[in-house]
PAGUZA-752510 format. One record per residue (C-alpha): residue number from 1; residue in three letters; x negated, y negated, z negated. Coordinates in nm, 2 decimals. Layout:
BEGIN
<r n="NUM" res="ALA" X="X" Y="Y" Z="Z"/>
...
end
This chain:
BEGIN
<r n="1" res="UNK" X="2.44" Y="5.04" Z="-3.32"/>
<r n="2" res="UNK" X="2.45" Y="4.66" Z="-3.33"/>
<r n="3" res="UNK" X="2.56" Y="4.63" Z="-3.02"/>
<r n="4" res="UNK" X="2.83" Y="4.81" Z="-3.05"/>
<r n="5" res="UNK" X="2.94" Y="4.61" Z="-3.37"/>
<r n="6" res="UNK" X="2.80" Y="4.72" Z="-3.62"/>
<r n="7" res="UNK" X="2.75" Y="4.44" Z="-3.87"/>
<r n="8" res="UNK" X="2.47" Y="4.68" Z="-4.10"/>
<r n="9" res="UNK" X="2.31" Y="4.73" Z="-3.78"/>
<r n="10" res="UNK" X="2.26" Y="4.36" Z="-3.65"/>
<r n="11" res="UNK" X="2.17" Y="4.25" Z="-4.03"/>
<r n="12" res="UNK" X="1.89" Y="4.46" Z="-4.01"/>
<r n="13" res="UNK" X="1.82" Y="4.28" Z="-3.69"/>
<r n="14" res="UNK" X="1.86" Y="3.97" Z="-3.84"/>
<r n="15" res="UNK" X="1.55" Y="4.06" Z="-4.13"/>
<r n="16" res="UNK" X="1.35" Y="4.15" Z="-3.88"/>
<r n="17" res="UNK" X="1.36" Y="3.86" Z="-3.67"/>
<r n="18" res="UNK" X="1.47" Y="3.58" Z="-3.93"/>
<r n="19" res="UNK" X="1.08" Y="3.44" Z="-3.98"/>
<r n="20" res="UNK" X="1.00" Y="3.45" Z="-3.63"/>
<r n="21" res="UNK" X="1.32" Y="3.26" Z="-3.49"/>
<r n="22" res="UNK" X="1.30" Y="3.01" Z="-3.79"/>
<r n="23" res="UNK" X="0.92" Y="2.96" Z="-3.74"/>
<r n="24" res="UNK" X="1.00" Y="2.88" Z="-3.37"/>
<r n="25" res="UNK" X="1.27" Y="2.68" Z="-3.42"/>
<r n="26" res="UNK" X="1.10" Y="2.51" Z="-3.67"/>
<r n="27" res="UNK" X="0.82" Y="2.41" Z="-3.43"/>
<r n="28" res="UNK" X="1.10" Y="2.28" Z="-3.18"/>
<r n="29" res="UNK" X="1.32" Y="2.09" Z="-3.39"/>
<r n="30" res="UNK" X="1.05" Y="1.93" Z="-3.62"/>
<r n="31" res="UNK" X="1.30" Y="1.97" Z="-3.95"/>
<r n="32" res="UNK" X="1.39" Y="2.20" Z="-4.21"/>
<r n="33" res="UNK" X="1.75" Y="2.13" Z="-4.16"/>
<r n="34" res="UNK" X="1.75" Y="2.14" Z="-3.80"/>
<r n="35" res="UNK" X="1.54" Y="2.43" Z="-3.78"/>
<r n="36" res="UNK" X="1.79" Y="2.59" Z="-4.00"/>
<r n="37" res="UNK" X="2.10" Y="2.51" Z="-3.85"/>
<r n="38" res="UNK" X="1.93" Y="2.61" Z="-3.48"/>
<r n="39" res="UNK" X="1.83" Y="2.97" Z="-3.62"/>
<r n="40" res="UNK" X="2.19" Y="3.01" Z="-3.75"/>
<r n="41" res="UNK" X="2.32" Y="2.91" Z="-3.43"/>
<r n="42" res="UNK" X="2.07" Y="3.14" Z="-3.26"/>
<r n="43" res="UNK" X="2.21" Y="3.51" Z="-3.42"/>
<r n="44" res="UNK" X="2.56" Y="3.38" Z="-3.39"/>
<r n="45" res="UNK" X="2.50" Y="3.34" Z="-3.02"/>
<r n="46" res="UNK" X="2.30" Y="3.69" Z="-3.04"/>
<r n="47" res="UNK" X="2.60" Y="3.85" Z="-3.24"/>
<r n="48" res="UNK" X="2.84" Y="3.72" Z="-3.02"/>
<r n="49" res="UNK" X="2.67" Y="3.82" Z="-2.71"/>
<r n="50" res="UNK" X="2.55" Y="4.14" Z="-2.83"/>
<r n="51" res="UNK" X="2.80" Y="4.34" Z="-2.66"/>
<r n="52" res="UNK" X="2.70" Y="4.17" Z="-2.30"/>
<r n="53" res="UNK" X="2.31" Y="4.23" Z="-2.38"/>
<r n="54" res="UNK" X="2.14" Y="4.44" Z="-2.08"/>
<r n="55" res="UNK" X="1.83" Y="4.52" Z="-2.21"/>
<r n="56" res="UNK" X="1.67" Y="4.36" Z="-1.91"/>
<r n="57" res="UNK" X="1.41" Y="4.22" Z="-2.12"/>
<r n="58" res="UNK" X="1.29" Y="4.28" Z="-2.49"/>
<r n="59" res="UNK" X="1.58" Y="4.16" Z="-2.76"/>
<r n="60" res="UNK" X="1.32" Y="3.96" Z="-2.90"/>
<r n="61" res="UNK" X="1.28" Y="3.77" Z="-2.58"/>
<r n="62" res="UNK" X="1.63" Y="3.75" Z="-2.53"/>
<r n="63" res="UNK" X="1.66" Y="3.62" Z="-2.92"/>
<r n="64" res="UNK" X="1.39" Y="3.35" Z="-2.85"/>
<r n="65" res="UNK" X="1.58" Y="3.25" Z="-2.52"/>
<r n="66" res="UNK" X="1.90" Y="3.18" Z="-2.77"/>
<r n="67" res="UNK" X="1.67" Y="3.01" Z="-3.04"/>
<r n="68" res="UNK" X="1.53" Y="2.76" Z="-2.77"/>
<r n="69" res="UNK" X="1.88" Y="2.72" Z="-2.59"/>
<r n="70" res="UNK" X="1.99" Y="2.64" Z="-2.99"/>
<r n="71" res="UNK" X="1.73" Y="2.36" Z="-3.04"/>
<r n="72" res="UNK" X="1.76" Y="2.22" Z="-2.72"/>
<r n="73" res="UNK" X="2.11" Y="2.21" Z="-2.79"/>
<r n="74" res="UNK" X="2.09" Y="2.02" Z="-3.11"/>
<r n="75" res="UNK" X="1.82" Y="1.78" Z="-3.01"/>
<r n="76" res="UNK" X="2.06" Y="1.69" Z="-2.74"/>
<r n="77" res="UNK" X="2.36" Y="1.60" Z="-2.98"/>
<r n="78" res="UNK" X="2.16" Y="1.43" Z="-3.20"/>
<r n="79" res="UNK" X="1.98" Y="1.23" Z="-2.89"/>
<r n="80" res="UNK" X="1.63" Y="1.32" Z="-3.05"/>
<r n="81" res="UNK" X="1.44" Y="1.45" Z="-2.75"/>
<r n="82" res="UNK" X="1.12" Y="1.36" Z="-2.89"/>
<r n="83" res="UNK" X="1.11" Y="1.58" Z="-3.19"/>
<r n="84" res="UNK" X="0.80" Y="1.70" Z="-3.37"/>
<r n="85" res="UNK" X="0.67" Y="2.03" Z="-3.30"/>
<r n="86" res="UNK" X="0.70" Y="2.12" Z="-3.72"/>
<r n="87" res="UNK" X="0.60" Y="2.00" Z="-4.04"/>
<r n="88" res="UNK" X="0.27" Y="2.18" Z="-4.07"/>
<r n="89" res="UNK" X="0.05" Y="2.49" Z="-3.90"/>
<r n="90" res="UNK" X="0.00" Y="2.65" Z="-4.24"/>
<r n="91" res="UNK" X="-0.03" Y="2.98" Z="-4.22"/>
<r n="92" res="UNK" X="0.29" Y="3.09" Z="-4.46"/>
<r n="93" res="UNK" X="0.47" Y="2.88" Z="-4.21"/>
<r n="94" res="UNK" X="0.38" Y="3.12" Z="-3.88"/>
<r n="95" res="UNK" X="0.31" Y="3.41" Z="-4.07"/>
<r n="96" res="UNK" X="-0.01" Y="3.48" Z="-3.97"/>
<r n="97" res="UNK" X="-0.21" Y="3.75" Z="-4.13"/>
<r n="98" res="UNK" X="-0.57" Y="3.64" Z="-4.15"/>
<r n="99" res="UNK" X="-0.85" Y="3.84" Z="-4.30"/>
<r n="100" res="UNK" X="-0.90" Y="3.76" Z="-4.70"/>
<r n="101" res="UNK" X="-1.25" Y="3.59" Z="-4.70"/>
<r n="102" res="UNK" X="-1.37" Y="3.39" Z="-4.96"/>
<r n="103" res="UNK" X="-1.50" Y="3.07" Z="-4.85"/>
<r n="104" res="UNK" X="-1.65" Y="2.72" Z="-5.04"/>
<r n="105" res="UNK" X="-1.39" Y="2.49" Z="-5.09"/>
<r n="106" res="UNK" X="-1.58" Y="2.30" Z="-4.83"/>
<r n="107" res="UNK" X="-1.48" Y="2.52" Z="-4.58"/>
<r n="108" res="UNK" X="-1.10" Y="2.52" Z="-4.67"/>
<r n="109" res="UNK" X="-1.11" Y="2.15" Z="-4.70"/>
<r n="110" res="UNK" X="-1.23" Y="2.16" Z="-4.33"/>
<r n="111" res="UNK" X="-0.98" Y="2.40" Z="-4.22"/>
<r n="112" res="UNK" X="-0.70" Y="2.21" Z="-4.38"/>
<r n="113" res="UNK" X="-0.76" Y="1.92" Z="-4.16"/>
<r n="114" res="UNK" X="-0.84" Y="2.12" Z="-3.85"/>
<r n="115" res="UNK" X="-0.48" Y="2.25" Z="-3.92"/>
<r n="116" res="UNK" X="-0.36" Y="1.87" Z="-3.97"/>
<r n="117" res="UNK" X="-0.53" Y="1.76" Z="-3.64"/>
<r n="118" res="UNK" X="-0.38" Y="2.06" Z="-3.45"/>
<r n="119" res="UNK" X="-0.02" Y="1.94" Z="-3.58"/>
<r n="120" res="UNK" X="-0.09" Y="1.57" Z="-3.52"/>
<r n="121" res="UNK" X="-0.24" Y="1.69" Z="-3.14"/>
<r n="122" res="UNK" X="0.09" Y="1.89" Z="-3.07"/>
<r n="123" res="UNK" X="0.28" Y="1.60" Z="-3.17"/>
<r n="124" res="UNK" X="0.17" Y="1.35" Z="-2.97"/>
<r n="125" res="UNK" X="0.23" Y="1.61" Z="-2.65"/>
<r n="126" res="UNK" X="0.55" Y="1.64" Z="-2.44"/>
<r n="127" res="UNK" X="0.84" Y="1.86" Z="-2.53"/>
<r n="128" res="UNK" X="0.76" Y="2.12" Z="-2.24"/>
<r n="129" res="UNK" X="0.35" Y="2.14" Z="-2.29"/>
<r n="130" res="UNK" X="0.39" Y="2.16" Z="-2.68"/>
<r n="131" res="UNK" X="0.71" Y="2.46" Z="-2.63"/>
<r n="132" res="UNK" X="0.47" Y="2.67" Z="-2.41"/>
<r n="133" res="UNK" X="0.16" Y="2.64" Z="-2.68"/>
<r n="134" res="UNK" X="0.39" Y="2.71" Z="-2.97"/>
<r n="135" res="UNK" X="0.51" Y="3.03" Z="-2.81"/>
<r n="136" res="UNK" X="0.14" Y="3.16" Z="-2.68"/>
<r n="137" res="UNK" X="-0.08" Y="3.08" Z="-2.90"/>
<r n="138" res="UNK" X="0.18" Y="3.11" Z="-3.26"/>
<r n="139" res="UNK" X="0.44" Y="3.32" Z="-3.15"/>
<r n="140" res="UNK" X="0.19" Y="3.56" Z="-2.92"/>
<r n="141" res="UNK" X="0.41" Y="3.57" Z="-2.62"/>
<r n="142" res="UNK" X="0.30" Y="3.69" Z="-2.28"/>
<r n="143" res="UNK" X="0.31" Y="3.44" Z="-2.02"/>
<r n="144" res="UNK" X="0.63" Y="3.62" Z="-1.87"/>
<r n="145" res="UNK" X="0.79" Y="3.65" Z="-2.18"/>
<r n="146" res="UNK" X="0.73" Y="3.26" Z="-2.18"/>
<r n="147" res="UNK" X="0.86" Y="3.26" Z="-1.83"/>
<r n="148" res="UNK" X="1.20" Y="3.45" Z="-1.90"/>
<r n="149" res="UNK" X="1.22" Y="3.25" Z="-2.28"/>
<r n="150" res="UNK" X="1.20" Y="2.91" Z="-2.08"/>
<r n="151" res="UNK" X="1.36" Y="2.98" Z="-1.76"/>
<r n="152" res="UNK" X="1.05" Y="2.89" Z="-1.59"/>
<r n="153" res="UNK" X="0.81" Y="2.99" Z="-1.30"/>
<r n="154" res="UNK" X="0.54" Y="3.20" Z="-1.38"/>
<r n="155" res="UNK" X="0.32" Y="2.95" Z="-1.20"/>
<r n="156" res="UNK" X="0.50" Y="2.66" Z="-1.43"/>
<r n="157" res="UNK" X="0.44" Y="2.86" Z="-1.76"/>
<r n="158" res="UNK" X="0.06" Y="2.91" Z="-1.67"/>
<r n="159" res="UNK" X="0.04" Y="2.57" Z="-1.56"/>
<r n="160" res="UNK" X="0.19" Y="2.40" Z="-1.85"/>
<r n="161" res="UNK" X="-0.02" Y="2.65" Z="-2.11"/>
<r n="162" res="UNK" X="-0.35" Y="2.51" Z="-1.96"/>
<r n="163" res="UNK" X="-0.25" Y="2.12" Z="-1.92"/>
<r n="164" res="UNK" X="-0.12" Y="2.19" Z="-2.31"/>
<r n="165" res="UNK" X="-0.43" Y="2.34" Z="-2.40"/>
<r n="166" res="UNK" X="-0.66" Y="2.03" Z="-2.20"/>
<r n="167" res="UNK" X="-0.46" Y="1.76" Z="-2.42"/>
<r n="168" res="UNK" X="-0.51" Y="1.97" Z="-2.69"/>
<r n="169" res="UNK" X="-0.88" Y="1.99" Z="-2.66"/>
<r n="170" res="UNK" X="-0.88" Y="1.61" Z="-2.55"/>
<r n="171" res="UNK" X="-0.70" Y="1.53" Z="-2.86"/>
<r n="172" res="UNK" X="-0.92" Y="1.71" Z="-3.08"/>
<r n="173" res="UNK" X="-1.23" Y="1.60" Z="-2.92"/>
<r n="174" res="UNK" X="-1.14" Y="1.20" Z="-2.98"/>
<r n="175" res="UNK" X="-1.07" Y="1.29" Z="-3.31"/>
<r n="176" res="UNK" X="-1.37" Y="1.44" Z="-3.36"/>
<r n="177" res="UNK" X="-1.27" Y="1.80" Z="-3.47"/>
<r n="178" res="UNK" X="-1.34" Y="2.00" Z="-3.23"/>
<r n="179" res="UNK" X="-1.70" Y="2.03" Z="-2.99"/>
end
């Protein structure tokens, strides 16, 4: 129905996907305002191109493919290619649903700078290693979703997953967080 203009339609598409764009874009553009203004120009792209959508992959795929194209987009007009990955891996942030467990205060103190060293890790990586992370190991993308979002080789995306995951581990490792 949305693609074939209805506006109820696509804003029902828009709920549903709303948190998962902005958390991605988000990750990408490193701001709130950024993040926002890439999201935006994410479903206009997707309302505007509904009409020409194939369905050769998922719409979510094809949605993230727009959200990237977004960021990248901005990040080139505004000449800040080295943009942080976000402002934080907290779980409200990606959504995550975790199990409620009740744990010493110890234990959340630890977890909050595991979470802190995980942000400052994918920081300090490139653009394209930290991309592929956010979008396998937050956003749960298979590695050909990954392939299609990015416009990559399968062989790249696998590539890039693991050397993101070795700097990763490096990172943590020197910061003594993770053995």
């Amino acid at each position: 129905a949305a693609q074939q203009g209805d506006p109820d339609a696509f804003e029902s598409l828009v709920r549903r996907y709303e948190t998962r764009v902005f958390a991605l874009t988000l990750r990408i553009c490193g701001s709130r305002e950024d993040a926002t203004d890439a999201a935006q120009e994410a479903f206009l792209s997707a309302w505007q191109g509904l009409p020409f959508f194939r369905g050769e992959a998922s719409f979510s795929t094809w949605l993230y493919r727009l959200a990237h194209n977004a960021c990248i987009n901005l990040l080139r007009r505004e000449s800040r290619h080295q943009a942080a990955a976000g402002p934080s891996l907290d779980d409200e942030d990606v959504n995550l649903q975790l199990p409620a467990a009740i744990s010493s205060p110890e234990t959340e103190v630890e977890r909050a700078e595991l979470r802190e060293q995980i942000e400052a890790g994918l920081q300090s990586m490139t653009p394209e290693h930290r991309e592929v992370l956010i979008l396998r190991e937050i956003h749960q993308c298979s590695y050909d979703e990954i392939a299609e979002i990015l416009e990559l080789d399968l062989g790249t995306v696998k590539s890039r997953i693991n050397r993101g995951r070795t700097q990763l581990r490096k990172f943590l490792l020197q910061s003594g967080n993770f053995s």
